[in-house]
C-alpha positions in Angstrom: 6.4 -36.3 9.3 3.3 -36.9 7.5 0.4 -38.6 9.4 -2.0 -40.7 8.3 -5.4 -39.6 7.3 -8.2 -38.3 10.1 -11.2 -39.8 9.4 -14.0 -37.5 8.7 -15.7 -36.0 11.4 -19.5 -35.4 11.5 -19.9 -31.8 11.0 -22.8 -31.6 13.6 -20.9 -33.4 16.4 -19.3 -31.8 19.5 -16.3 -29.5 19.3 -14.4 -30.4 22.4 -14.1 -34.2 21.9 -11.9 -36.3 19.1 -13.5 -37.0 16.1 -14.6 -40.6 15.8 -11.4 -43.1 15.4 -8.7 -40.4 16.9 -6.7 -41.6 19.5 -5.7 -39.6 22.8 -2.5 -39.4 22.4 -2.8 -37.8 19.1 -5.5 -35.1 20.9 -3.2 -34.2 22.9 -0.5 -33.4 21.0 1.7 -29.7 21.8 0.6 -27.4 20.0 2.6 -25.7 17.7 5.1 -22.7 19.0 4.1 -19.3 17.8 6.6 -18.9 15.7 6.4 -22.0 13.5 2.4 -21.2 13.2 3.5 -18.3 11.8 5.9 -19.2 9.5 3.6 -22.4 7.9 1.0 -19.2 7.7 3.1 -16.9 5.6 4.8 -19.4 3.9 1.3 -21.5 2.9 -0.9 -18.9 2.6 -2.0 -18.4 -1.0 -0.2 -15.6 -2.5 -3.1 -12.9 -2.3 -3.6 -13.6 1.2 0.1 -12.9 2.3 0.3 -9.6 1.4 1.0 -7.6 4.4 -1.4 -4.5 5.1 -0.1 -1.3 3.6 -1.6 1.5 2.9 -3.2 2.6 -0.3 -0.2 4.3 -0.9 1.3 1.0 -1.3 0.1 -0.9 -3.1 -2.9 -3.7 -3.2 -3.6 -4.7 0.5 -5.2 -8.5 1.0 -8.3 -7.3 1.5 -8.7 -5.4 -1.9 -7.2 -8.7 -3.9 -10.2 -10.8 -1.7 -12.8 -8.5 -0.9 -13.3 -7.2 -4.4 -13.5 -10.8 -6.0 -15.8 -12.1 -3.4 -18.4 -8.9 -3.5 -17.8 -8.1 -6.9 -19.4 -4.5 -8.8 -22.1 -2.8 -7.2 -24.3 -4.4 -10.5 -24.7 -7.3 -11.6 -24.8 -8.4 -14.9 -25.9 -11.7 -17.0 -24.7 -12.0 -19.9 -25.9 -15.3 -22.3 -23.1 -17.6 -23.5 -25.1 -20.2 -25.0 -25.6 -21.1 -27.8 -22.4 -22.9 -28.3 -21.4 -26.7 -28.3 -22.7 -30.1 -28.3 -26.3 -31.1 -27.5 -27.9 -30.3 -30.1 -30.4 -33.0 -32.4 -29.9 -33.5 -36.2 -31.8 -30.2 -38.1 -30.7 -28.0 -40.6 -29.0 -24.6 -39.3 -30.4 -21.1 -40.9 -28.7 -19.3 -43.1 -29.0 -16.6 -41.2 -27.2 -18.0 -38.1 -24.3 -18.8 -40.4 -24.4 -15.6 -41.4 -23.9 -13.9 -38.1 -21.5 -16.3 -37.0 -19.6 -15.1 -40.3 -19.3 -11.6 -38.9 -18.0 -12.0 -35.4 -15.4 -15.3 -37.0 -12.0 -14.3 -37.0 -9.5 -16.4 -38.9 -6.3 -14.1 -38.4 -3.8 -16.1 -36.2 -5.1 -19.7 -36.6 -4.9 -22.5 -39.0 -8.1 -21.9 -40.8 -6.5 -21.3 -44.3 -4.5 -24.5 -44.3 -8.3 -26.3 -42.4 -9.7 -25.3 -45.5 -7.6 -26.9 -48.1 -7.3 -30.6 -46.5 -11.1 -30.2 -45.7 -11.6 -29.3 -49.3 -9.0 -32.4 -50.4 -10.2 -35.0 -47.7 -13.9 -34.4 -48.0 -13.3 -35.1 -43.8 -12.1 -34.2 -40.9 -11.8 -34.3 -37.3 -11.5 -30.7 -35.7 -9.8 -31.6 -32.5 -9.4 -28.7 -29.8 -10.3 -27.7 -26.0 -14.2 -26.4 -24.9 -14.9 -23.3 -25.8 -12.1 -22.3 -28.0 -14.5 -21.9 -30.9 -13.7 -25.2 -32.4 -17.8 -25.4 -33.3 -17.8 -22.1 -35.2 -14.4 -23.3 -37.0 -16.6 -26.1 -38.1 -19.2 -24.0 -39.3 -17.3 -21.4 -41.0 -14.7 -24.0 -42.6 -18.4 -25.2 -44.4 -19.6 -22.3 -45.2 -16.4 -21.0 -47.0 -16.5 -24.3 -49.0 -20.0 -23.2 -50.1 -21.8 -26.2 -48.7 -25.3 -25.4 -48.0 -27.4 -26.1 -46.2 -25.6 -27.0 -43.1 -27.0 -29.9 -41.4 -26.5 -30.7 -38.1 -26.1 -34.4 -36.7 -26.8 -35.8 -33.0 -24.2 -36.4 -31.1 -25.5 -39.7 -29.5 -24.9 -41.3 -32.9 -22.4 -43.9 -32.6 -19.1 -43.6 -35.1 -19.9 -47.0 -36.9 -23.3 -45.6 -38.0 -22.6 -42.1 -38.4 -22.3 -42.8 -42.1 -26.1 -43.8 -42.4 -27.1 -40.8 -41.1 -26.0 -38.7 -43.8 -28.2 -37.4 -46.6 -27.7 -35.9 -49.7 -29.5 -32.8 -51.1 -29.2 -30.3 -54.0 -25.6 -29.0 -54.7 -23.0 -29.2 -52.1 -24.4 -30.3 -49.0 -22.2 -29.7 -45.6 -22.6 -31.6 -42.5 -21.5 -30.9 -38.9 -21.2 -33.0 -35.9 -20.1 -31.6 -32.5 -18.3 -33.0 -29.8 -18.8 -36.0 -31.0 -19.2 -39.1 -28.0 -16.2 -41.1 -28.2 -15.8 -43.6 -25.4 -14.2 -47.1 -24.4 -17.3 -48.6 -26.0 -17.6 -46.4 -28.7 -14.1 -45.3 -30.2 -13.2 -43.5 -33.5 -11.2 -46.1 -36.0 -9.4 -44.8 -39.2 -12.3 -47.4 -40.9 -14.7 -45.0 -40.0 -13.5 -42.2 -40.7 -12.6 -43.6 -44.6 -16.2 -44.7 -44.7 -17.1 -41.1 -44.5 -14.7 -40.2 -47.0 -16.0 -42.2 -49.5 -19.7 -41.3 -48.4 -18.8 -37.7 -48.9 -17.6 -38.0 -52.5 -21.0 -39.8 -53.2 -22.5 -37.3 -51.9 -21.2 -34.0 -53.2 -20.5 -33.1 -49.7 -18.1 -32.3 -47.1 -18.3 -33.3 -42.8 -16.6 -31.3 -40.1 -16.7 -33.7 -36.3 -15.4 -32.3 -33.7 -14.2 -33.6 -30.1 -12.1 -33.0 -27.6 -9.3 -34.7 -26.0 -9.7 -38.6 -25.8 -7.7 -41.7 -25.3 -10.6 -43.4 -27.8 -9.6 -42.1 -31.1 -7.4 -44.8 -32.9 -3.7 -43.4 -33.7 -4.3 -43.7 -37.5 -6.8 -40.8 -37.5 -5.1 -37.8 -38.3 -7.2 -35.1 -36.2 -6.8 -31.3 -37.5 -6.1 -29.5 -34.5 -7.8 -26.3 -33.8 -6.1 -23.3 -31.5 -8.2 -20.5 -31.4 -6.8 -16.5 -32.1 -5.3 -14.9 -29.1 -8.2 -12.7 -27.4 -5.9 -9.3 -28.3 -6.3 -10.1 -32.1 -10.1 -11.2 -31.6 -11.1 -7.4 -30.0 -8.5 -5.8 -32.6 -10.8 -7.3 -35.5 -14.0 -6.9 -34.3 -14.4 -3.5 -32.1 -14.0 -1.0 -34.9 -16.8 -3.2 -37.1 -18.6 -1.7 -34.2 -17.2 1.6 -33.6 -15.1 2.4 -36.1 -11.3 2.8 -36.2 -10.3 5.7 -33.9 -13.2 5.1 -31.3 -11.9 1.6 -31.2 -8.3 2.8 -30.5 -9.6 4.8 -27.7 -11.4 1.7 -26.3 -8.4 -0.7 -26.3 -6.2 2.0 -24.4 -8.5 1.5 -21.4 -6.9 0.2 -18.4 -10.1 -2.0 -18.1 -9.5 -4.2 -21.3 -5.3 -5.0 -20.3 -6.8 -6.1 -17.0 -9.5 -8.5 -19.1 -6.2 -9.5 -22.0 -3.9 -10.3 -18.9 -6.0 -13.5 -18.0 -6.9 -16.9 -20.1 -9.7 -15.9 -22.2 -12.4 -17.9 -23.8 -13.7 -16.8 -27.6 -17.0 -17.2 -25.9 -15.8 -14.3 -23.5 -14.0 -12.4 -26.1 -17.0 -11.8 -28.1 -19.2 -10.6 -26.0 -17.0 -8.6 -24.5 -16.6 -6.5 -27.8 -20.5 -5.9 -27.6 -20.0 -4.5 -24.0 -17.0 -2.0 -25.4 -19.0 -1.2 -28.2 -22.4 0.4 -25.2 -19.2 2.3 -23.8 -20.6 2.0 -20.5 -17.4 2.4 -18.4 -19.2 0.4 -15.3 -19.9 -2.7 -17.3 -16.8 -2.3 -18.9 -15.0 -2.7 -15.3 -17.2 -5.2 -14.2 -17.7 -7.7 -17.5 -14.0 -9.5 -16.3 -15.4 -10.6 -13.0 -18.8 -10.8 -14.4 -17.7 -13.6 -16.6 -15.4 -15.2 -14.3 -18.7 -15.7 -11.9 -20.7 -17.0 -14.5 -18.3 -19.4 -15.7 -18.1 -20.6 -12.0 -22.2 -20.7 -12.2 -22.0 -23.2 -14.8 -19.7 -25.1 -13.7 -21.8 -26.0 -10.7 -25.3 -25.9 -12.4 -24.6 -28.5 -14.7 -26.1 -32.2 -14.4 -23.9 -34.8 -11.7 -22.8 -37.7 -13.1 -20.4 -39.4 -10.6 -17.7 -38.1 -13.1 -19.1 -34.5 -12.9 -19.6 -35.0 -9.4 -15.4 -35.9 -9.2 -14.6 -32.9 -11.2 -16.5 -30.7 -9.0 -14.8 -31.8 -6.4 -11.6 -31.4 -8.1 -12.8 -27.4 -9.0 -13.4 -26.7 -5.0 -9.9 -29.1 -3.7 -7.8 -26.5 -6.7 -9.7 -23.5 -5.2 -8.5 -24.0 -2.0 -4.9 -25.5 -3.0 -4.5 -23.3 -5.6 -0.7 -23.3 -6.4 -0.3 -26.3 -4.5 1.3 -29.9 -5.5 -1.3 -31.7 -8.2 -0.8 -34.9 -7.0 -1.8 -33.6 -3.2 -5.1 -31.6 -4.3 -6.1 -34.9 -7.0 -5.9 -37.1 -3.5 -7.6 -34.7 -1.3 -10.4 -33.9 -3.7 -11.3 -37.7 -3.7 -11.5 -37.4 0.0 -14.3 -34.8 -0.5 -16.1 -36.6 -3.8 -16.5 -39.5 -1.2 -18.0 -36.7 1.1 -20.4 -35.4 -1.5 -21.8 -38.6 -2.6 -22.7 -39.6 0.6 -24.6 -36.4 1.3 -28.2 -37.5 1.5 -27.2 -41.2 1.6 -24.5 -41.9 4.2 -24.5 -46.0 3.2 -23.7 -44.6 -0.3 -19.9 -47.0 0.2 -19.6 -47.5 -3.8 -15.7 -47.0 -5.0 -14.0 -44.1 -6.2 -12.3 -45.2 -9.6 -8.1 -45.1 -9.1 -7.8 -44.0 -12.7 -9.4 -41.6 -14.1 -9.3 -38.5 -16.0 -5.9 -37.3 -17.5 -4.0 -34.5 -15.5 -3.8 -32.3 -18.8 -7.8 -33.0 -19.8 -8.8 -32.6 -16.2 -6.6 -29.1 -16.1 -8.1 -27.9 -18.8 -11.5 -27.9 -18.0 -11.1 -26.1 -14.8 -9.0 -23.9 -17.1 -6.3 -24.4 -14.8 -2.6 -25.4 -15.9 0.1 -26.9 -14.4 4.0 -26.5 -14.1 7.3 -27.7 -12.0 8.7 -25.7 -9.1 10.6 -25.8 -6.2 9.0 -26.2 -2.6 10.7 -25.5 0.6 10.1 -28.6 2.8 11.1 -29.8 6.3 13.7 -32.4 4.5 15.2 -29.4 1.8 13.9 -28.1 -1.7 12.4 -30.2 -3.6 10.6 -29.7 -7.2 7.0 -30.6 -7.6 4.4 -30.7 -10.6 1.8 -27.8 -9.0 -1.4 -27.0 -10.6 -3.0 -23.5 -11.1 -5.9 -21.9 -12.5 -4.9 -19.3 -15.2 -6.9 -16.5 -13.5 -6.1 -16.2 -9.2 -9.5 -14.9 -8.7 -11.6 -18.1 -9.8 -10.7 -19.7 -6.6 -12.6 -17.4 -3.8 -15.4 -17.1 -6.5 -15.5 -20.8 -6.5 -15.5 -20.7 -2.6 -18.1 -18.6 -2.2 -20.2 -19.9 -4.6 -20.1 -23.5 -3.5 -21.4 -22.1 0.5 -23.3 -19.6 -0.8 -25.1 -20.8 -4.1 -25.6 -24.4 -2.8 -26.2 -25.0 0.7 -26.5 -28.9 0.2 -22.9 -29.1 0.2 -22.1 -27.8 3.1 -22.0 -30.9 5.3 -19.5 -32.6 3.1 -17.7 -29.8 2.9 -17.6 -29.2 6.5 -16.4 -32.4 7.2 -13.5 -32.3 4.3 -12.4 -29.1 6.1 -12.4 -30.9 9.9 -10.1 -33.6 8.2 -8.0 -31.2 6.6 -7.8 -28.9 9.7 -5.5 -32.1 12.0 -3.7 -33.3 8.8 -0.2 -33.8 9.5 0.8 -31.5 6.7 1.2 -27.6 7.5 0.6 -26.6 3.8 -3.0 -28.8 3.9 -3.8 -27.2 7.5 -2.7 -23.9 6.7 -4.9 -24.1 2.9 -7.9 -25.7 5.6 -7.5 -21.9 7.1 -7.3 -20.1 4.3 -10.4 -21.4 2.7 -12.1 -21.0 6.0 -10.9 -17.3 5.8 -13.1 -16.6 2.4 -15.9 -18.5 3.8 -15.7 -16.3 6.7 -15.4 -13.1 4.9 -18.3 -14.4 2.5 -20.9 -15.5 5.4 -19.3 -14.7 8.9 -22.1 -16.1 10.9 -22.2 -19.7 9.4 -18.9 -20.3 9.1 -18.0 -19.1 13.0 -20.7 -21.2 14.6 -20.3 -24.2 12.0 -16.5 -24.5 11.9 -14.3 -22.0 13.7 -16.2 -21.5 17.2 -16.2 -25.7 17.1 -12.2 -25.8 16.1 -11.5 -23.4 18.4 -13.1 -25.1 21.2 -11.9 -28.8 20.0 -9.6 -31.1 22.1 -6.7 -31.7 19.4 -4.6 -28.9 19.6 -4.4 -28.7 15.4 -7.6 -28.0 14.9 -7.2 -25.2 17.7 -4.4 -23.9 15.7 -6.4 -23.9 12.0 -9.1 -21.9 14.2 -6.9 -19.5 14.9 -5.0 -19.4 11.5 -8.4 -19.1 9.9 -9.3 -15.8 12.4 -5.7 -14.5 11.2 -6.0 -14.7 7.7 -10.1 -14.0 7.5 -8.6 -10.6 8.9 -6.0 -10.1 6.1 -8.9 -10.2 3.1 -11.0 -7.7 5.6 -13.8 -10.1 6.7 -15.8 -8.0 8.8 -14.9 -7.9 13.3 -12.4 -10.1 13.6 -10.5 -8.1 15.8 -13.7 -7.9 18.2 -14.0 -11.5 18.3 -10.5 -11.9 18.8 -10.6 -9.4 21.8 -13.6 -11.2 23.2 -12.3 -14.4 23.5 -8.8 -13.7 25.0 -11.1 -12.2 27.9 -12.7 -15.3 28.5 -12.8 -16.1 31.6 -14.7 -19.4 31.4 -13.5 -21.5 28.6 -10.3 -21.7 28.3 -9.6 -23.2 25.2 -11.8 -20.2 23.0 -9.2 -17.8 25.3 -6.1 -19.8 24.4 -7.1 -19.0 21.0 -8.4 -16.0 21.1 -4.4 -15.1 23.0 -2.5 -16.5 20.0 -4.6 -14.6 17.7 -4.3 -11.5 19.2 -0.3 -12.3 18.5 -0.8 -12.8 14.9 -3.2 -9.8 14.1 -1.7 -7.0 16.7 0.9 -5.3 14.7 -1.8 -3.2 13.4 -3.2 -1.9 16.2 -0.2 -2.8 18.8 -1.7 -1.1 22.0 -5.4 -2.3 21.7 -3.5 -5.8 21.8 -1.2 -5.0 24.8 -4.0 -3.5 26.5 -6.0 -6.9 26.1 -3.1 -9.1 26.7 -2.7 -7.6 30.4 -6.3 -7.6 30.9 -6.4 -11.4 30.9 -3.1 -11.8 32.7 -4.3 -9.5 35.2 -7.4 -11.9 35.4 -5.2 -15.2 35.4 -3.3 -13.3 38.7 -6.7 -12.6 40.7 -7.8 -16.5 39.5 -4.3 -18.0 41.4 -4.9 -15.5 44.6 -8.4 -17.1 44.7 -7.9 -20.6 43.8 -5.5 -23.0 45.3 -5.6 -25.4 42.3 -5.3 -23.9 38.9 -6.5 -25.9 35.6 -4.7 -26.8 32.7 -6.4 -25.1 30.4 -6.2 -21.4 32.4 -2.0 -22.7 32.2 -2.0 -23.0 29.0 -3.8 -19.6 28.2 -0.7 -18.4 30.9 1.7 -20.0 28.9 0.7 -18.3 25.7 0.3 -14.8 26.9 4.4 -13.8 27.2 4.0 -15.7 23.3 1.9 -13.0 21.9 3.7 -10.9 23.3 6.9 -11.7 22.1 4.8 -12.4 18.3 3.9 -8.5 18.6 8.0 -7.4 19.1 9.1 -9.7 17.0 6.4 -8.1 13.9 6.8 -4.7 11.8 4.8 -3.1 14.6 8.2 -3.7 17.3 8.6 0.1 17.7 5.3 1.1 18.8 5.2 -1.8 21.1 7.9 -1.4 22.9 6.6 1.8 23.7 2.7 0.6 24.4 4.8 -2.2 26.7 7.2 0.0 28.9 4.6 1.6 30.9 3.8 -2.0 32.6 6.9 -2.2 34.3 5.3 0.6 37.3 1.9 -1.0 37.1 0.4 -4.4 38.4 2.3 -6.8 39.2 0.6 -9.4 36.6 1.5 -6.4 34.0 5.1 -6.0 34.8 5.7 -9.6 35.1 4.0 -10.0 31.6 6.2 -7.3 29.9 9.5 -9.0 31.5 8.4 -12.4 30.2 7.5 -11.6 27.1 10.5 -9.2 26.4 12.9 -12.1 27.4 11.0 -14.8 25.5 11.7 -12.2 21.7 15.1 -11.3 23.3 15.5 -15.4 23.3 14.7 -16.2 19.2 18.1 -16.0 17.8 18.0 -16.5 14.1 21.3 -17.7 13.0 23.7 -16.7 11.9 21.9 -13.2 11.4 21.8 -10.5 14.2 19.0 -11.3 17.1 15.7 -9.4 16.1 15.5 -7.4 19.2 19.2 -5.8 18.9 18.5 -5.6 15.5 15.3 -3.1 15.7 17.8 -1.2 18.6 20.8 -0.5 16.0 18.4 1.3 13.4 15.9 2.6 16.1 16.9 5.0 18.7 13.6 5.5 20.2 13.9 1.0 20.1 17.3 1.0 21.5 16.2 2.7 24.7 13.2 0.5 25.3 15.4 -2.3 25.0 18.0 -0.8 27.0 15.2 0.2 29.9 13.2 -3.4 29.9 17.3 -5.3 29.4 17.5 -3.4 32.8 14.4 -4.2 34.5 15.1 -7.4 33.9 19.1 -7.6 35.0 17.4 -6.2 38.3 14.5 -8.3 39.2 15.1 -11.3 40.8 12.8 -13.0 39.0 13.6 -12.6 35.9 17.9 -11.5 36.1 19.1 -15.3 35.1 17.2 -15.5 32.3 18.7 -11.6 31.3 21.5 -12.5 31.9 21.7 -15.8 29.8 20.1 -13.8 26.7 23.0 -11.0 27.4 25.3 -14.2 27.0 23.9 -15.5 23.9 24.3 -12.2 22.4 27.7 -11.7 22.8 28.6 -15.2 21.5 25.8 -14.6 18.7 28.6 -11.3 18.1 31.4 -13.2 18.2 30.5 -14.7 14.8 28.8 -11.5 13.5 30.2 -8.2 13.5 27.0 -6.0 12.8 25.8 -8.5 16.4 29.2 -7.0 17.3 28.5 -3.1 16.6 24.6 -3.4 17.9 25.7 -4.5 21.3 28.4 -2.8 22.4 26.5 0.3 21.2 23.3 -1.2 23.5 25.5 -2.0 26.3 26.4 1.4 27.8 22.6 2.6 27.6 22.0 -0.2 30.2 23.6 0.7 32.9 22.4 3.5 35.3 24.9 3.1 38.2 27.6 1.3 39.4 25.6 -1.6 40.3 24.7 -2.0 36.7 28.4 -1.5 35.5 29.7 -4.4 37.8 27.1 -6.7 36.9 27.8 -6.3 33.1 31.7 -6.2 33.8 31.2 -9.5 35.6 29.2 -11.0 32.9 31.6 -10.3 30.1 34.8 -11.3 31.9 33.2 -14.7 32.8 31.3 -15.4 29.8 32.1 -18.8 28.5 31.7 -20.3 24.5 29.6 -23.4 24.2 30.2 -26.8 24.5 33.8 -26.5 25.4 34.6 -23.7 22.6 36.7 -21.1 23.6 35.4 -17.9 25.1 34.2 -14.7 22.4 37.0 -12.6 21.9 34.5 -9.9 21.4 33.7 -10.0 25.0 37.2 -8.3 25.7 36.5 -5.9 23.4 33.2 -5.0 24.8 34.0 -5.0 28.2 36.7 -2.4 27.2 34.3 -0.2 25.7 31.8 -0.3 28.5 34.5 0.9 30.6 35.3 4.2 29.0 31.8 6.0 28.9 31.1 5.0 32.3 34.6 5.7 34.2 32.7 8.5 35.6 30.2 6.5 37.3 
């Protein structure tokens, strides 16, 4: 079912037509019924945007889990985490740095002791872990435990075959750091050099600590000394009551604020500074300092230099922040799509190719401190377990949103034009992420994104991008971006562009079970105008039938939702008014009545069996329908799929023939329903329901009176 590819459209090109290489055919494609749009929505969605709305009572609504990340505290607050490494050129580091460094090191929970004795046998070694676990500070503490002083610190750019010239000796023990060492294709670490160092060391009286991170270019006969750092829990238990003493740090650590920071991945960076900001005992920065570092990791990440490889990994960081949770191997392709879309910004010749290999999954996951694990995903063709990749904390990815359409406007075209591929991809899980992203940048900066993507995808020719409009509208709702339901309202009362109304109609489906009689009430006001349009034109377009067609849709979406009850109620009203009203509430009750989930009980009879006030809405509009000839055959065929739907079911069984009776209000009604269960037939040649008998026996009895 997948398709291949769209091309990417221009981001400043016209709405309604095809984007440049689409055919026809594939513009005018069906859309999508109702009900699989919104299944693909709650089943794609990410996880903090399917929440349902609830009240505080409740729990966490959508737009607490969004709204919060993406406006963050009241304050703001910058916090420096510099100062940690590579970059630096070769110079002797103070004492007194050392010395502070020494006070906020904790060794508890890592491998420092056993570090300290092959560093002290071996003269040498490689400390090998992931940025910004501390491996630098291991370095310089593993030194300074060893006594070797001064610390000298070497460049980086230094290649590993002369590393060993480099080195000086001085008075008494001498230590020497290098970190993050630049290991490359060119440029690799051999065992020879690292034994050269060895023996430089012993001449020397002195003692070398490298670090680096993960690389294919270090030869399998070095034996790197790995370096995890001390869970963050341990960290704040060691170094807060230096600070505040024991029973004030016991107080601190209680707070509901610092579980909420230990819950997420944590870097020693954070951890630190985070002690300082529990130590001030201010209880707003205290709240605030999670999200406040999450923010400014997401700063750095995008301030940094662009090298084409930065400029890939940046593009990997916004593709996992809007398929977070998703397949690997589908956000690694689709964030190429967009690194091609970012290097051409400013240059659209710029044709150069992207490298097929390139960074390794578990290097590349890292550094977006992201991780990645197996799990099953329903698909059209079955279950089926895929490697899916995550970032550790769920909030990174609307802060990464925001900050890419906020913080740097320069991007927008590339990423407009990622977003207009992804919005007709064949897949619903890339269409419905498409939305979901479009949602934050909608809550974020509502006028932008409505007249730069969804007012054009609304009012596009390919009926996809039409549906990713109005997926976006639904879930920029959930997370509480600001008058969507006004927008919403406005458009399904358009009477002059059909395609903004057709969206503006499914919409109103989607986000009315929250306020299920403002919807109604809009719903009839545009078929009311669709019935005046037909009295006054001969000739009616396609687009005005389409917005037709969808209107009995919505309606049906609204009984069909938690808000069923209420609607009912809002919708039987409309059987004594207009005419365009009454045949809107027949039409749309029929078209619920007809979604039979099997095997389980029909939705409609379901919501009558546990509500009374339901059952006699059902029962009234059931009879409304039996009796208009307009509508009676179709009645009549969903009274027919109900009883065989309650031949295989017996709760079907018990909700009907309790329904049954509260349908009939004369003898008119009685004969009709008689007739229809003595003649009703099975399917395809199966034999007729038993459980019509039975049912036709029990209508009988309350009604031999009538």
């Amino acid at each position: 079912m997948s398709e291949q590819a769209a091309p990417q459209a221009d981001p400043e090109a016209p709405a309604a037509g095809p984007a440049d290489g689409e055919t026809v055919a594939e513009a005018e494609q069906p859309a999508q019924e109702p009900w699989a749009a919104r299944r693909d929505l709650d089943a794609h969605a990410p996880s903090s945007m399917a929440l349902r709305f609830r009240g505080t009572n409740h729990g966490v609504t959508a737009q607490q889990v969004i709204g919060d990340i993406i406006t963050g505290g009241k304050t703001e607050h910058h916090y420096n985490f510099g100062g940690f490494g590579g970059g630096q050129v070769s110079g002797e580091i103070p004492t007194e740095a050392l010395e502070r460094l020494a006070d906020d090191f904790v060794a508890e929970g890592t491998a420092f002791a056993q570090l300290l004795e092959r560093l002290r046998e071996e003269r040498v070694i490689v400390l090998a872990g992931a940025p910004f676990t501390g491996r630098r500070t291991a370095a310089l503490m593993l030194l300074h435990h060893l006594g070797a002083t001064p610390v000298r610190a070497l460049d980086r750019d230094v290649t590993p075959g002369e590393l060993s010239l480099r080195l000086a000796s001085g008075n008494g023990t001498v230590g020497h750091v290098l970190c993050d060492l630049d290991i490359s294709r060119e440029q690799p670490l051999r065992e020879a050099h690292v034994l050269a160092l060895r023996g430089r060391m012993r001449e020397l009286n002195g003692y070398l600590v490298i670090t680096t991170g993960r690389s294919p270019y270090v030869e399998d006969t070095v034996e790197l000394a790995a370096w995890r750092p001390p869970e963050a829990a341990i960290v704040l238990r060691a170094l807060l009551p230096q600070k505040t003493g024991a029973a004030h740090a016991q107080r601190l650590l209680a707070l509901p604020a610092v579980a909420e920071f230990l819950t997420h991945e944590r870097q020693i960076r954070e951890v630190v500074r985070y002690v300082g900001v529990l130590a001030e005992a201010d209880e707003d920065r205290i709240d605030q300092y999670s999200l406040d570092a999450l923010e400014q990791q997401v700063q750095e990440w995008f301030e940094e230099a662009e090298t084409p490889v930065q400029l890939r990994e940046k593009a990997f960081l916004i593709a996992l922040a809007a398929f977070d949770h998703g397949p690997y191997a589908l956000t690694a392709e689709l964030s190429d799509t967009l690194y091609a879309a970012l290097r051409s910004t400013g240059d659209e010749k710029y044709q150069k190719p992207i490298p097929v290999f390139g960074t390794h999954i578990g290097k590349r996951l890292q550094n977006a401190r992201a991780r990645s694990y197996r799990s099953k995903e329903m698909t059209e063709w079955g279950p089926v377990t895929q490697v899916k990749a995550a970032f550790h904390d769920e909030r990174v990815a609307p802060v990464v949103l925001r900050e890419v359409w906020t913080g740097h406007p320069a991007a927008r075209p590339a990423l407009i034009r990622w977003l207009n591929a992804l919005s007709i991809d064949g897949r619903p899980f890339v269409r419905t992420r498409a939305a979901a992203t479009v949602a934050v940048l909608a809550y974020t900066d509502l006028p932008s994104t409505m007249a730069l993507i969804i007012e054009r995808w609304a009012g596009a020719r390919e009926s996809r991008r039409q549906l990713t409009a109005v997926s976006a509208l639904t879930l920029a709702h959930r997370i509480g971006a600001p008058n969507i339901p006004r927008i919403v309202d406005v458009w399904s009362g358009d009477g002059h562009d059909p395609k903004r109304c057709w969206v503006g109609v499914r919409a109103l489906g989607l986000i009315g079970p929250e306020r299920p009689v403002e919807t109604l009430a809009a719903l009839q006001a545009q078929a009311r105008h669709q019935y005046d349009k037909k009295l006054k034109q001969s000739r009616v377009g396609a687009g005005d039938q389409q917005v037709t067609a969808e209107l009995p849709q919505s309606v049906a979406l609204l009984l069909l939702s938690p808000a069923a009850d209420p609607a009912l109620g809002a919708l039987l009203p409309a059987l004594d008014g207009h005419p365009s009203a009454r045949e809107l509430a027949l039409d749309g009750f029929l078209t619920a009545c007809e979604r039979v989930d099997e095997p389980a009980c029909p939705p409609l009879l379901s919501l009558a069996a546990r509500s009374p006030s339901a059952s006699a809405g059902v029962a009234q509009l059931l009879r409304v329908a039996l009796n208009d000839r307009t509508t009676n055959e179709r009645a009549e065929d969903v009274l027919r799929s109900w009883v065989r739907a309650a031949d295989a079911d017996p709760g079907t069984a018990r909700a009907l023939t309790d329904l049954l009776p509260a349908v009939v209000a004369g003898p008119r009604d009685a004969a009709r329903l008689d007739h229809l269960l003595d003649t009703v037939q099975g399917l395809d040649g199966q034999p007729r329901p038993a459980v019509a008998d039975r049912m036709r026996a029990a209508l009988t009895r309350p009604l031999a009176h009538t």
